[in-house]
C-alpha positions as CSV (number, residue, x, y, z in Angstrom):
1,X,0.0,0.0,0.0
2,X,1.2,3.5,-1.1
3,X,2.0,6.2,1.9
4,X,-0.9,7.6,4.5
5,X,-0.9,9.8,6.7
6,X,-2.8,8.3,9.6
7,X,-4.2,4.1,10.3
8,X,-7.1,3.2,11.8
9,X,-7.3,-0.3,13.1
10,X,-11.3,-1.6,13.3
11,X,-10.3,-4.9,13.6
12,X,-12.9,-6.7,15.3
13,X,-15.6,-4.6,14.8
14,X,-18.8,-4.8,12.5
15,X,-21.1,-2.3,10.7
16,X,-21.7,0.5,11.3
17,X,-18.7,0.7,13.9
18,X,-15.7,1.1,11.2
19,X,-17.5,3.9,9.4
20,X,-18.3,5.8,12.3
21,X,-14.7,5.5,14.0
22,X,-13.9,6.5,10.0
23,X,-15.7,9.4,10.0
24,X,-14.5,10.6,13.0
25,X,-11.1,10.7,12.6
26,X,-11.2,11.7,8.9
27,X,-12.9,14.8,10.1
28,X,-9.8,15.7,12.5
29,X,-7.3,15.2,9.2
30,X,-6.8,18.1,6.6
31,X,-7.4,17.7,2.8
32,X,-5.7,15.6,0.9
33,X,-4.7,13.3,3.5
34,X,-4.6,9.6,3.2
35,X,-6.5,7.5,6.3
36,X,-5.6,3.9,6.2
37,X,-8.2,2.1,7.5
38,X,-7.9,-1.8,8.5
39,X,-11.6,-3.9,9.2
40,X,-12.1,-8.0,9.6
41,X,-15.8,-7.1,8.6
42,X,-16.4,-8.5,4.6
43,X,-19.2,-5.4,5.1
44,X,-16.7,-3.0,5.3
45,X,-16.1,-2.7,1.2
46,X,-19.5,-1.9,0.2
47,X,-19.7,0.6,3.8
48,X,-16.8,2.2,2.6
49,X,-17.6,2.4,-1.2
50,X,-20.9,4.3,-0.3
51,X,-19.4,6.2,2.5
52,X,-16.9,7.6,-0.4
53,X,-19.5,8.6,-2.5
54,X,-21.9,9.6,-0.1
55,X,-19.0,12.5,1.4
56,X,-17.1,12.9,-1.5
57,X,-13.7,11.9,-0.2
58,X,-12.1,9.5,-2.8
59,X,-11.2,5.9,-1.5
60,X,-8.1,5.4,-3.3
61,X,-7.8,1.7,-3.0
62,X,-9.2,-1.5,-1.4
63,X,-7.5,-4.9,-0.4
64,X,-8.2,-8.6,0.9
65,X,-5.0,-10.2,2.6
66,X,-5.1,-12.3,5.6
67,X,-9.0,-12.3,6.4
68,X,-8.1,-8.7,6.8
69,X,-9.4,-5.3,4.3
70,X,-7.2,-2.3,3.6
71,X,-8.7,0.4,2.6
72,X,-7.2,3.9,1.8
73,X,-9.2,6.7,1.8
74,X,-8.2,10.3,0.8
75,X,-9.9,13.5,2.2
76,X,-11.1,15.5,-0.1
């Protein structure tokens, strides 16, 4: 995965948790930072897929590996 400027571990936690810990701490961040953002929850692509289009930040990339997603969202 390319740089970021801040990770978010929601490992463990199901929808709607990851979205809301999400939101909240790409609201502290500036634009045009990267938030890297790790879930165990398979729900978590589609949440964040809508949750990029519904606020207009840009999810620059999604990734399975180890039972784990990686997802790496830019403020916009």
């Amino acid at each position: 995965m390319s740089d970021f400027d801040k990770e978010l571990d929601t490992s463990g936690l199901n929808c709607p948790l990851p979205i809301i810990k999400a939101k909240k701490e790409i609201n502290t961040m500036d634009a045009g930072q990267i938030l890297k953002i790790i879930s165990t929850d398979p729900g978590a692509v589609k949440d964040f897929e809508s949750f990029a289009n519904q606020t207009g930040n840009e999810l620059l990339n999604t990734e399975e590996k180890d039972n784990k997603f990686y997802f790496l969202l830019k403020k916009n």
